[in-house]
mmCIF file of the N, C-alpha and C atoms, coordinates in Angstrom:
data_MODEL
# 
_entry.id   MODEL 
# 
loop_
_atom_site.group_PDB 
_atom_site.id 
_atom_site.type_symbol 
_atom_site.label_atom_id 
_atom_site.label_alt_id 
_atom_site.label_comp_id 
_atom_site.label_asym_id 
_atom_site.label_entity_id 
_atom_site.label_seq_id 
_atom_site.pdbx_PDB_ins_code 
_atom_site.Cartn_x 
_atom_site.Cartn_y 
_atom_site.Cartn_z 
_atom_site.occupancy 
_atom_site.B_iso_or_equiv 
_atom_site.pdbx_formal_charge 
_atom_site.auth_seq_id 
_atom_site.auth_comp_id 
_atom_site.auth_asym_id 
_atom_site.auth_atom_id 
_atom_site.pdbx_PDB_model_num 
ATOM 1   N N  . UNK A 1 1  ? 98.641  126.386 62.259 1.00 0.00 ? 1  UNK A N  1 
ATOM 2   C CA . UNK A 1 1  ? 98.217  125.962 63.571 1.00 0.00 ? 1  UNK A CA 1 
ATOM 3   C C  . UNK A 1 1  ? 97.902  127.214 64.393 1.00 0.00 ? 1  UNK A C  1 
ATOM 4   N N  . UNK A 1 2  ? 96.801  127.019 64.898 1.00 0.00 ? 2  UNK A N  1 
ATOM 5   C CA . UNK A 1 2  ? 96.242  128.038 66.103 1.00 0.00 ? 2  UNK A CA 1 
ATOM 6   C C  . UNK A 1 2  ? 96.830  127.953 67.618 1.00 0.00 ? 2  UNK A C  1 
ATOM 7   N N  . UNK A 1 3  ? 97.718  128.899 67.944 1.00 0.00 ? 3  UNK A N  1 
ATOM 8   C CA . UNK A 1 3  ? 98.058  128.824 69.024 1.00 0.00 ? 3  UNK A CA 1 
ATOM 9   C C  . UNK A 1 3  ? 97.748  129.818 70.202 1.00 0.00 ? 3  UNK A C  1 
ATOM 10  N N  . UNK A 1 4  ? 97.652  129.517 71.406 1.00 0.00 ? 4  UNK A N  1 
ATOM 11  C CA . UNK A 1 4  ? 97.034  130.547 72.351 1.00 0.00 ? 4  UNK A CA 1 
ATOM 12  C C  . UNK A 1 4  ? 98.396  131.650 72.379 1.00 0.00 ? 4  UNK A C  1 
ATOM 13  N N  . UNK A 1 5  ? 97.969  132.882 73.233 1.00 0.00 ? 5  UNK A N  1 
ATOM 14  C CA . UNK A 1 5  ? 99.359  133.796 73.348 1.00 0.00 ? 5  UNK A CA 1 
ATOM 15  C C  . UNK A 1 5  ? 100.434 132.931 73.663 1.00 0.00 ? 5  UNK A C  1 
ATOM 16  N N  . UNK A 1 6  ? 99.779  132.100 75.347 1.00 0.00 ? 6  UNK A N  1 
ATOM 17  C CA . UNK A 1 6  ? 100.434 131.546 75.768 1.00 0.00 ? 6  UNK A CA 1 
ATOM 18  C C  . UNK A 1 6  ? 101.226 130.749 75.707 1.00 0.00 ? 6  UNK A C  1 
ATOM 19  N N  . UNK A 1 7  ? 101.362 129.580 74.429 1.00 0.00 ? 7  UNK A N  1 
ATOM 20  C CA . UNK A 1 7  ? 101.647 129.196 73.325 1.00 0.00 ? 7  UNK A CA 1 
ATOM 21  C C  . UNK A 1 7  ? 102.610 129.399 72.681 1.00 0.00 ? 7  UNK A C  1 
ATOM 22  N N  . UNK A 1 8  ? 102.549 130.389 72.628 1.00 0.00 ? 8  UNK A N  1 
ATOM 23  C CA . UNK A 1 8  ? 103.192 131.318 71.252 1.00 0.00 ? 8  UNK A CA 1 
ATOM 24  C C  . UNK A 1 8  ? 104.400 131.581 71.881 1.00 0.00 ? 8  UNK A C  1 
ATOM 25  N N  . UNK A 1 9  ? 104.183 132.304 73.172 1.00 0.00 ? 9  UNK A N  1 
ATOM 26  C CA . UNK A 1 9  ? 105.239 132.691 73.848 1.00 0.00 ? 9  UNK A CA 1 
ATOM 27  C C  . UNK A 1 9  ? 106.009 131.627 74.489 1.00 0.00 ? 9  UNK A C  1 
ATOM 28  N N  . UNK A 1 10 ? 105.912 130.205 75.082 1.00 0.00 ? 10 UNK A N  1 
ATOM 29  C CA . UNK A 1 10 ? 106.293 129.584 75.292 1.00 0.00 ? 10 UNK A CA 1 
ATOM 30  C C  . UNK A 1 10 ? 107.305 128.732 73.932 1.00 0.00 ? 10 UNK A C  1 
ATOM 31  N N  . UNK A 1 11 ? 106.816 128.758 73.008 1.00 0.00 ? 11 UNK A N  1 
ATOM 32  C CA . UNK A 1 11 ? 107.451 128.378 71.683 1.00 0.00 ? 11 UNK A CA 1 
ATOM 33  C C  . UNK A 1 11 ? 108.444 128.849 71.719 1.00 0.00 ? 11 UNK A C  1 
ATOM 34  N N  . UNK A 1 12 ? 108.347 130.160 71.250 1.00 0.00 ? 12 UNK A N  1 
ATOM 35  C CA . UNK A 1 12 ? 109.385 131.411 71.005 1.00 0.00 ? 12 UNK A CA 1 
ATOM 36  C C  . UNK A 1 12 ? 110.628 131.715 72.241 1.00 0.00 ? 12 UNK A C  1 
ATOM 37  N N  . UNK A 1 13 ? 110.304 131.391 73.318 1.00 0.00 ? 13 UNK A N  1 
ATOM 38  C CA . UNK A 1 13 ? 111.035 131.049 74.419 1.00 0.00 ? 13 UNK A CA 1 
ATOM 39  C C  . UNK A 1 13 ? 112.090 129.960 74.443 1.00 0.00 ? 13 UNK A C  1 
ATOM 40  N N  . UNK A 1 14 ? 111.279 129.043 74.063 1.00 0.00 ? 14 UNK A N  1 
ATOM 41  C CA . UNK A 1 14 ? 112.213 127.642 74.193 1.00 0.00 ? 14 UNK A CA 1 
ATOM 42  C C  . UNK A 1 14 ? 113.037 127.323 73.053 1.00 0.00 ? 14 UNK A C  1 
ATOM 43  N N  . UNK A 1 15 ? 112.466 127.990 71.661 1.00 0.00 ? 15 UNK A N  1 
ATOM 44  C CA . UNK A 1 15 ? 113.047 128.208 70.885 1.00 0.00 ? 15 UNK A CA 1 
ATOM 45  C C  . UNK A 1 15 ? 114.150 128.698 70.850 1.00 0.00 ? 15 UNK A C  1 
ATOM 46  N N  . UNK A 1 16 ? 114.281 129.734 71.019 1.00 0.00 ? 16 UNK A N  1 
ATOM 47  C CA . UNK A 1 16 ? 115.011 131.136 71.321 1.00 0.00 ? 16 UNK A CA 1 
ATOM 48  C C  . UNK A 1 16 ? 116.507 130.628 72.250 1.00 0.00 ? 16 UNK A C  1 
ATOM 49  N N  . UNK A 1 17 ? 116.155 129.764 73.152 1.00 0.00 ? 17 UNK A N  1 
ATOM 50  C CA . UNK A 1 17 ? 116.802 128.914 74.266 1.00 0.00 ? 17 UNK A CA 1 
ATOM 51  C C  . UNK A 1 17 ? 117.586 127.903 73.500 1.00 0.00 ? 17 UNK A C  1 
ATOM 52  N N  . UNK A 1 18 ? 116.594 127.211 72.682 1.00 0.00 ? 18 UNK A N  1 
ATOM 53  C CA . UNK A 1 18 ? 117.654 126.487 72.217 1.00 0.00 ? 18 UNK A CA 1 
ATOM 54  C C  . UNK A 1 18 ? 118.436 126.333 71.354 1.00 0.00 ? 18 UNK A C  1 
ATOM 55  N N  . UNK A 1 19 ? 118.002 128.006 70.263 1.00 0.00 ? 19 UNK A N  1 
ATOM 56  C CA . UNK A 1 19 ? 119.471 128.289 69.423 1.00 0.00 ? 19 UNK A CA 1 
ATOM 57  C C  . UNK A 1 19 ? 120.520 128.683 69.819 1.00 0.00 ? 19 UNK A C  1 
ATOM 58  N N  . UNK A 1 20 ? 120.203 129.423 71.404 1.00 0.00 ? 20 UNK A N  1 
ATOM 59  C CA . UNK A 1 20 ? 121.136 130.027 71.802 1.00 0.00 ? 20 UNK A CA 1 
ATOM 60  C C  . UNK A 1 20 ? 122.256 129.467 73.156 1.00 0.00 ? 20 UNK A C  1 
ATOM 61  N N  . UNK A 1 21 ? 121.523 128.485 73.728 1.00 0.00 ? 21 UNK A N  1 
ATOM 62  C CA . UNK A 1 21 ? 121.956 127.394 74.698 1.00 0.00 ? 21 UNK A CA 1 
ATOM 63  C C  . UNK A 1 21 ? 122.199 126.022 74.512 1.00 0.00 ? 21 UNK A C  1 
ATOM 64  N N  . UNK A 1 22 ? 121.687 125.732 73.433 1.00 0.00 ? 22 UNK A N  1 
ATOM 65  C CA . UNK A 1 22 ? 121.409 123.776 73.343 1.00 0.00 ? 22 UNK A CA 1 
ATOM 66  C C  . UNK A 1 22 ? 122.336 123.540 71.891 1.00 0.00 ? 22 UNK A C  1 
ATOM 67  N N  . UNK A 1 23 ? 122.047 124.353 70.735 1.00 0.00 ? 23 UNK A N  1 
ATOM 68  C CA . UNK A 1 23 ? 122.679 123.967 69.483 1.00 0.00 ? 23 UNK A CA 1 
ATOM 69  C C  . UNK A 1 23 ? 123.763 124.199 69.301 1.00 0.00 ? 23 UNK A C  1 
ATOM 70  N N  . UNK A 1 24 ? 124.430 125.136 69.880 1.00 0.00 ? 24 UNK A N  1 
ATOM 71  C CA . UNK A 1 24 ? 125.898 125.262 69.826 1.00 0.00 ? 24 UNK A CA 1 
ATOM 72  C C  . UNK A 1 24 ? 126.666 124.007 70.062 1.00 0.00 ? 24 UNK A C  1 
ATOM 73  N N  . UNK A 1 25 ? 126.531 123.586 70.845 1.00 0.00 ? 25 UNK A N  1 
ATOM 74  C CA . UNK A 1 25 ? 127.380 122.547 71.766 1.00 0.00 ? 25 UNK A CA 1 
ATOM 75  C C  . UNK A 1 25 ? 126.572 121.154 71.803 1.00 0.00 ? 25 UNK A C  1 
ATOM 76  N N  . UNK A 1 26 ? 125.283 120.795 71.084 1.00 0.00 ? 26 UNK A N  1 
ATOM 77  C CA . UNK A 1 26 ? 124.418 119.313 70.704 1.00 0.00 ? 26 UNK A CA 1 
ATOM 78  C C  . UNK A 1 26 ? 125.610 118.639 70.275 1.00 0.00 ? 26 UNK A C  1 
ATOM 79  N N  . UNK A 1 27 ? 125.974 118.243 69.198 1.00 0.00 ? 27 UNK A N  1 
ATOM 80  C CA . UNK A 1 27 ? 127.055 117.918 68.732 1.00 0.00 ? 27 UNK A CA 1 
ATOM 81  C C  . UNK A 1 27 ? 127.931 117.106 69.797 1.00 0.00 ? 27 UNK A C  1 
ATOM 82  N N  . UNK A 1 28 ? 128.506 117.746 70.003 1.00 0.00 ? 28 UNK A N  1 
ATOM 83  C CA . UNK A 1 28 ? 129.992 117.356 71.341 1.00 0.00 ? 28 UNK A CA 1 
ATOM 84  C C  . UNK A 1 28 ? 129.263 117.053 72.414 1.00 0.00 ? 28 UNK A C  1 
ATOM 85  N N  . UNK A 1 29 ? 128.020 117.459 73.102 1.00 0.00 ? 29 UNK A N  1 
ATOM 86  C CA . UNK A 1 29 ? 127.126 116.212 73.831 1.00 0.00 ? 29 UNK A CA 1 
ATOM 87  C C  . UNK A 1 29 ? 126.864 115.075 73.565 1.00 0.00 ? 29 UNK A C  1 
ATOM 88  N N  . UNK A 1 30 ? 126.356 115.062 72.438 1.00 0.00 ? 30 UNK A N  1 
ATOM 89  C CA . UNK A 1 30 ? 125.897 113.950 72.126 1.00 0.00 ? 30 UNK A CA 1 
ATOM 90  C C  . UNK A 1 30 ? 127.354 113.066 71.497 1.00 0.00 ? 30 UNK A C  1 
ATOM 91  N N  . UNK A 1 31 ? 128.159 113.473 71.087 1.00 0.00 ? 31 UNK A N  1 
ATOM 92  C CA . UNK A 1 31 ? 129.558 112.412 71.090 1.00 0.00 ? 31 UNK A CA 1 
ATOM 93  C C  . UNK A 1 31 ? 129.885 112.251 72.327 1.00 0.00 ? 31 UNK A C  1 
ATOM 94  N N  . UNK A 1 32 ? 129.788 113.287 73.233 1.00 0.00 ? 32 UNK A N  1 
ATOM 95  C CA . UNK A 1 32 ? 130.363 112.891 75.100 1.00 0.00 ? 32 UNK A CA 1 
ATOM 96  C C  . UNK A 1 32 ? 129.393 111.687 75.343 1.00 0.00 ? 32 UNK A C  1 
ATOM 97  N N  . UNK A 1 33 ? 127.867 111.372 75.044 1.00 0.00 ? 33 UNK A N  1 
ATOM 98  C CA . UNK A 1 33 ? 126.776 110.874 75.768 1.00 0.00 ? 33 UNK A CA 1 
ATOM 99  C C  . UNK A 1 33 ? 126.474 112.013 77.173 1.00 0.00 ? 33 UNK A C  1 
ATOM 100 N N  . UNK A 1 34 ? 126.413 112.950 76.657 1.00 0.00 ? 34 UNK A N  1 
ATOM 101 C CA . UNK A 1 34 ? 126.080 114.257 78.199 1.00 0.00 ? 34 UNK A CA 1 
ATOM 102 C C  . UNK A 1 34 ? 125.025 115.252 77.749 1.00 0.00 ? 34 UNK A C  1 
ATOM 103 N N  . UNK A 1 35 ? 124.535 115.539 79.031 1.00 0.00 ? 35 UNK A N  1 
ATOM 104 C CA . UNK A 1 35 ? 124.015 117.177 78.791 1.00 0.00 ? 35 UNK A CA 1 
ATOM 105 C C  . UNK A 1 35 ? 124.359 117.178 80.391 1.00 0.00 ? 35 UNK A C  1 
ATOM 106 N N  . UNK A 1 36 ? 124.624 118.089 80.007 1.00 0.00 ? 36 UNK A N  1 
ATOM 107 C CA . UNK A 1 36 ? 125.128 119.488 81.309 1.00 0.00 ? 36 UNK A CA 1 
ATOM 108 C C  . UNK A 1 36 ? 123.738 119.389 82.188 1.00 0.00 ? 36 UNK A C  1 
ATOM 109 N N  . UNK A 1 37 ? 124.493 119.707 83.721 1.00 0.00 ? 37 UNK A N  1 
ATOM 110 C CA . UNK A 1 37 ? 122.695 119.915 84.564 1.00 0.00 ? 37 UNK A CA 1 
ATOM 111 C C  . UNK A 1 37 ? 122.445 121.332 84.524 1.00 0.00 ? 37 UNK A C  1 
ATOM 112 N N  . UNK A 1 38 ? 123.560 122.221 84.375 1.00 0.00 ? 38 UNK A N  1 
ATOM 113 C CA . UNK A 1 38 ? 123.288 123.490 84.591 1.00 0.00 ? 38 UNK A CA 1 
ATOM 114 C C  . UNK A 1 38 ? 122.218 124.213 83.342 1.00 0.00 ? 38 UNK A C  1 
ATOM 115 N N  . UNK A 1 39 ? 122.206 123.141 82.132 1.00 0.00 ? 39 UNK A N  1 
ATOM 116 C CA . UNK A 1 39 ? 121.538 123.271 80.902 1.00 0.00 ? 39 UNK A CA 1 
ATOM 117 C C  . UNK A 1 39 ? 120.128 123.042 81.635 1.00 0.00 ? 39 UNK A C  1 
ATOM 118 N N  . UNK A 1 40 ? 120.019 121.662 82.224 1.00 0.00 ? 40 UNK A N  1 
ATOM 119 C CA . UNK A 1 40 ? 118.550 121.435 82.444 1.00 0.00 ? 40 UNK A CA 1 
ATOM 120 C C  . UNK A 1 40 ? 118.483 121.830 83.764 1.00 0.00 ? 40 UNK A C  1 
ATOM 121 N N  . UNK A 1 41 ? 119.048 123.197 84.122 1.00 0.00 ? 41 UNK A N  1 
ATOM 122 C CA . UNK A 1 41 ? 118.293 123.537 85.826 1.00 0.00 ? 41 UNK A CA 1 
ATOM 123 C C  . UNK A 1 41 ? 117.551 124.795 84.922 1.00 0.00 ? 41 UNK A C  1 
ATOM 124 N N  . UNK A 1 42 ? 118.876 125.431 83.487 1.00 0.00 ? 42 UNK A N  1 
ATOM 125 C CA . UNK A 1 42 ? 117.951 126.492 83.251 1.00 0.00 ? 42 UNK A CA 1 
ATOM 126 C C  . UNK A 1 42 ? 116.609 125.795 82.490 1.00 0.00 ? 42 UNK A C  1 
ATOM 127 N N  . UNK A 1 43 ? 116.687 124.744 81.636 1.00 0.00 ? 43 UNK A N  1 
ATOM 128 C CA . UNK A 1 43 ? 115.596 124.516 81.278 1.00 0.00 ? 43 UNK A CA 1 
ATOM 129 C C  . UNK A 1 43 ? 114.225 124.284 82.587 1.00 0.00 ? 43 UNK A C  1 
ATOM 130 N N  . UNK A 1 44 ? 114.503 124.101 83.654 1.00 0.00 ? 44 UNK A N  1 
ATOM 131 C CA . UNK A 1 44 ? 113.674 124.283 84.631 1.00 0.00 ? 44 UNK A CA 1 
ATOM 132 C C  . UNK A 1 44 ? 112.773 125.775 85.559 1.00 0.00 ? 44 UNK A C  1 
ATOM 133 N N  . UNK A 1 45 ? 114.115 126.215 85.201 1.00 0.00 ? 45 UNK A N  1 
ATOM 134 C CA . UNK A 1 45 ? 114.025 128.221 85.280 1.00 0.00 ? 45 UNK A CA 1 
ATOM 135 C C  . UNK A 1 45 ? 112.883 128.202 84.546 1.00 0.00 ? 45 UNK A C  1 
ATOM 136 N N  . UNK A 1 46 ? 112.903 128.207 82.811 1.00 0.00 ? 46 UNK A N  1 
ATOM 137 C CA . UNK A 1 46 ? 111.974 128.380 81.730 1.00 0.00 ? 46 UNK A CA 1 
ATOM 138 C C  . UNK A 1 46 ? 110.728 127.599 81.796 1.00 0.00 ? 46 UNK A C  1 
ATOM 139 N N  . UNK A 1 47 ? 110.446 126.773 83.062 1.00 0.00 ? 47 UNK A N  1 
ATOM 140 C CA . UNK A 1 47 ? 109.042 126.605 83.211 1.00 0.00 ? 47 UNK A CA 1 
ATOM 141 C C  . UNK A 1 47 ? 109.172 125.188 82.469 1.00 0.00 ? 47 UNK A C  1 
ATOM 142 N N  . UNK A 1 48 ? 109.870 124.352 81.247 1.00 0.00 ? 48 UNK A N  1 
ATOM 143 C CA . UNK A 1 48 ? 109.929 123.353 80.665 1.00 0.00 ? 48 UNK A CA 1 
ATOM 144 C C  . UNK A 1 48 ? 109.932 122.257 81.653 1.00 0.00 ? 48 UNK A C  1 
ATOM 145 N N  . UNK A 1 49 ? 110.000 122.133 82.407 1.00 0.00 ? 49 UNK A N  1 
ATOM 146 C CA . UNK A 1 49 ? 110.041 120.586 83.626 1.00 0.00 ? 49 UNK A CA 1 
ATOM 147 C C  . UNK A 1 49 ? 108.834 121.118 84.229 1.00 0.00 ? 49 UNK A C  1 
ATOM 148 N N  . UNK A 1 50 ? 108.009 119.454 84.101 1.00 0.00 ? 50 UNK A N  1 
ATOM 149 C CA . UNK A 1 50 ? 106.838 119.629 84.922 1.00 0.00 ? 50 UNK A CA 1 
ATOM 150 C C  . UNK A 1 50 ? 105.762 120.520 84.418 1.00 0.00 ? 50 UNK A C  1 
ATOM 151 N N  . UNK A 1 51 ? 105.570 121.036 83.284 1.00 0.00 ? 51 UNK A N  1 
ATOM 152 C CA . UNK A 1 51 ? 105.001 121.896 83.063 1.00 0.00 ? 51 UNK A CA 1 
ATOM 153 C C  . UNK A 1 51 ? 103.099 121.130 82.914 1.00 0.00 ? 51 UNK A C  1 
ATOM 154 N N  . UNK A 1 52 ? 102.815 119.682 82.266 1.00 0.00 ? 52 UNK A N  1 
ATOM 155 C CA . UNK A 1 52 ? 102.046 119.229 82.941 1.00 0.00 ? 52 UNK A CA 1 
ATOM 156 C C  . UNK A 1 52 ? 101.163 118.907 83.944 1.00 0.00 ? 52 UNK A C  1 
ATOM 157 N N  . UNK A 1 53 ? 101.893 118.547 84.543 1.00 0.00 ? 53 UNK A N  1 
ATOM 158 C CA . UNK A 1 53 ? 101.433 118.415 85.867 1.00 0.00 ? 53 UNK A CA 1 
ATOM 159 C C  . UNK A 1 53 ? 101.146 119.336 86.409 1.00 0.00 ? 53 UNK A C  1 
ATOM 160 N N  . UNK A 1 54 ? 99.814  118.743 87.407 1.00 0.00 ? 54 UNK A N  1 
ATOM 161 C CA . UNK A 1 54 ? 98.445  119.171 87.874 1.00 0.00 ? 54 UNK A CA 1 
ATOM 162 C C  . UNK A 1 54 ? 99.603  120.347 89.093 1.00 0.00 ? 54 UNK A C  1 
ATOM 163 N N  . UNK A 1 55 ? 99.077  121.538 88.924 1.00 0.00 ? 55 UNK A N  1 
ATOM 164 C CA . UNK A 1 55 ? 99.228  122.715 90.273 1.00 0.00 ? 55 UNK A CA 1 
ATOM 165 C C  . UNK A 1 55 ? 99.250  122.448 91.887 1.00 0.00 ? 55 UNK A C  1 
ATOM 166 N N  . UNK A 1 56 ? 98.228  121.152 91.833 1.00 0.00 ? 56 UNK A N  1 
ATOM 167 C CA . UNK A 1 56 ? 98.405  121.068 93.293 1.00 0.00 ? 56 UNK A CA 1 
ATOM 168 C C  . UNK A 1 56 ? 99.199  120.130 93.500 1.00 0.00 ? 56 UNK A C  1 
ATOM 169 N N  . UNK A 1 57 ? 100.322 119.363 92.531 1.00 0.00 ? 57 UNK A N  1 
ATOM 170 C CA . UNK A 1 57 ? 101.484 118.501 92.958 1.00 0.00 ? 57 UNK A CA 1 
ATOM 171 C C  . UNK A 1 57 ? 102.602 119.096 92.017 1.00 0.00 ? 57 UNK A C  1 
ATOM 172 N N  . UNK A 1 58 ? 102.542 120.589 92.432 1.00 0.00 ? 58 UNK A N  1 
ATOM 173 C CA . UNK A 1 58 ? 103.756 121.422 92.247 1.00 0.00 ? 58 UNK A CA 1 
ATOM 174 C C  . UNK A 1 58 ? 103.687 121.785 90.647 1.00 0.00 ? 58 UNK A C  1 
ATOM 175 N N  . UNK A 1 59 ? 103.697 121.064 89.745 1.00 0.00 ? 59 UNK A N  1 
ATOM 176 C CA . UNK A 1 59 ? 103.780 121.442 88.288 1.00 0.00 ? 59 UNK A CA 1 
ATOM 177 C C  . UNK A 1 59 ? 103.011 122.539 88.127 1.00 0.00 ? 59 UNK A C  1 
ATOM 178 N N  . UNK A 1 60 ? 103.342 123.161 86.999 1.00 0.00 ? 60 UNK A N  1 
ATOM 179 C CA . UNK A 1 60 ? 102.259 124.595 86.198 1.00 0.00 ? 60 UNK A CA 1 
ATOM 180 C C  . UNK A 1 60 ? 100.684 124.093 85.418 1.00 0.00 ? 60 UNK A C  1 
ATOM 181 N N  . UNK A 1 61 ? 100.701 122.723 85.875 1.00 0.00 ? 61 UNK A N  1 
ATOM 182 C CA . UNK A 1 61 ? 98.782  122.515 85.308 1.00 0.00 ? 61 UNK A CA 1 
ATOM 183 C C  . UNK A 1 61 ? 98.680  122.978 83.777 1.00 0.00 ? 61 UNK A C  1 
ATOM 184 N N  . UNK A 1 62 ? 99.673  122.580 82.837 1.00 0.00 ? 62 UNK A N  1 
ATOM 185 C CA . UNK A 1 62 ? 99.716  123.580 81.940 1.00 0.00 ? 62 UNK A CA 1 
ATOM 186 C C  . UNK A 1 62 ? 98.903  122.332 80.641 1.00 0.00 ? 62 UNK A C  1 
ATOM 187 N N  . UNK A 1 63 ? 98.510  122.701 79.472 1.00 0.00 ? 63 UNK A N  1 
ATOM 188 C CA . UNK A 1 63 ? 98.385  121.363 78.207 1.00 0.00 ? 63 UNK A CA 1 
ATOM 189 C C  . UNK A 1 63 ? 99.187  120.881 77.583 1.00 0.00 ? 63 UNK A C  1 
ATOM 190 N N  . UNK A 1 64 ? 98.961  119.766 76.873 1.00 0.00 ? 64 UNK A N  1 
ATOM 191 C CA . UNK A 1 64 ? 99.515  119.018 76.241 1.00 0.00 ? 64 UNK A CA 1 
ATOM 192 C C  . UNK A 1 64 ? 100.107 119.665 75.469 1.00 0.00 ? 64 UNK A C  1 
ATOM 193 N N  . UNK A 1 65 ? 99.268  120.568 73.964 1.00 0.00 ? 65 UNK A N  1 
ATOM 194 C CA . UNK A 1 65 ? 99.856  121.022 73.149 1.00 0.00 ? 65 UNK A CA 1 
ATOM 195 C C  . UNK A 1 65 ? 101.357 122.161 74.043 1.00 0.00 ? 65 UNK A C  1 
ATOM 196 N N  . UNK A 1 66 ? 101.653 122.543 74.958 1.00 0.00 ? 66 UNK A N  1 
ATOM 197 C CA . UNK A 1 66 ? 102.657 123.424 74.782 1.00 0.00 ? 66 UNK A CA 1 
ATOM 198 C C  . UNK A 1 66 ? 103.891 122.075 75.567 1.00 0.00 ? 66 UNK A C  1 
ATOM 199 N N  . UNK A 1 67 ? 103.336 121.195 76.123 1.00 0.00 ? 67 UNK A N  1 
ATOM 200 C CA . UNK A 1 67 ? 104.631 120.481 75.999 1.00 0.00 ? 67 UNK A CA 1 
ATOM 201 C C  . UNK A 1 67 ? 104.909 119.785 74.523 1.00 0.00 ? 67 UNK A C  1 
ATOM 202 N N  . UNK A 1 68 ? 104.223 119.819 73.968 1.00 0.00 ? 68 UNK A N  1 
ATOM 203 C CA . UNK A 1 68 ? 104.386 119.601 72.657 1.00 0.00 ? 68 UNK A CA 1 
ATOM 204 C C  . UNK A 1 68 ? 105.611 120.776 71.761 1.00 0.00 ? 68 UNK A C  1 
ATOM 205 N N  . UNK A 1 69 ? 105.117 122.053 72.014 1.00 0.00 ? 69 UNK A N  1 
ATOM 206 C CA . UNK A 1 69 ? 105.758 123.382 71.668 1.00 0.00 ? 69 UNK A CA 1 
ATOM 207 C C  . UNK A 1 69 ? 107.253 123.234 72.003 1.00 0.00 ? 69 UNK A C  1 
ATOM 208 N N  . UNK A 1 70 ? 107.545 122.810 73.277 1.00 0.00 ? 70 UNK A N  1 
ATOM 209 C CA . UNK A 1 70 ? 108.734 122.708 74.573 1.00 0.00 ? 70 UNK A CA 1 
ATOM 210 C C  . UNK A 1 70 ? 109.474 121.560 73.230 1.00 0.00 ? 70 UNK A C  1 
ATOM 211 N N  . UNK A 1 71 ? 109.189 120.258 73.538 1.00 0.00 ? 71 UNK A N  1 
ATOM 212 C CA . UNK A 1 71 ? 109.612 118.972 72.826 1.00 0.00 ? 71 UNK A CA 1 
ATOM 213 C C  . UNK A 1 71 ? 110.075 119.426 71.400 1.00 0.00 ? 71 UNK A C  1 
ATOM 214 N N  . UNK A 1 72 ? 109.289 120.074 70.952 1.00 0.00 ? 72 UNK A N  1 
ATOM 215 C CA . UNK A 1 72 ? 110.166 120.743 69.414 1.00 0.00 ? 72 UNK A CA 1 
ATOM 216 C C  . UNK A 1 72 ? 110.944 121.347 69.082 1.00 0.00 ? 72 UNK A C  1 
# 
């Protein structure tokens, strides 16, 4: 698959995020039924919320394929 820089780096980001923030502790969330907000304020830090949506109603105007990237 052909990906833009931008892409690439967003992958590798969220990736990166979620070996090091999300997989440790998936497990024992998902037996609690939880995720932490402080998990998804940083996932908000990292640009992952909203990243769709159009610039002039706040989101990064960004494509499909990298919420695609994010979701994986």
């Amino acid at each position: 698959m052909i990906l833009t820089p931008e892409q690439e780096m967003i992958r590798e980001s969220l990736r990166a995020f979620a070996q090091e923030r999300l997989a440790p502790f998936a497990g024992e969330w998902d037996r609690n039924h939880s995720f932490p907000a402080d998990a998804l304020r940083e996932l908000g830090e990292l640009g992952a919320l909203g990243m769709v949506v159009p610039e002039q109603w706040g989101g990064a105007g960004m494509d499909y394929m990298s919420l695609v990237l994010v979701i994986e």
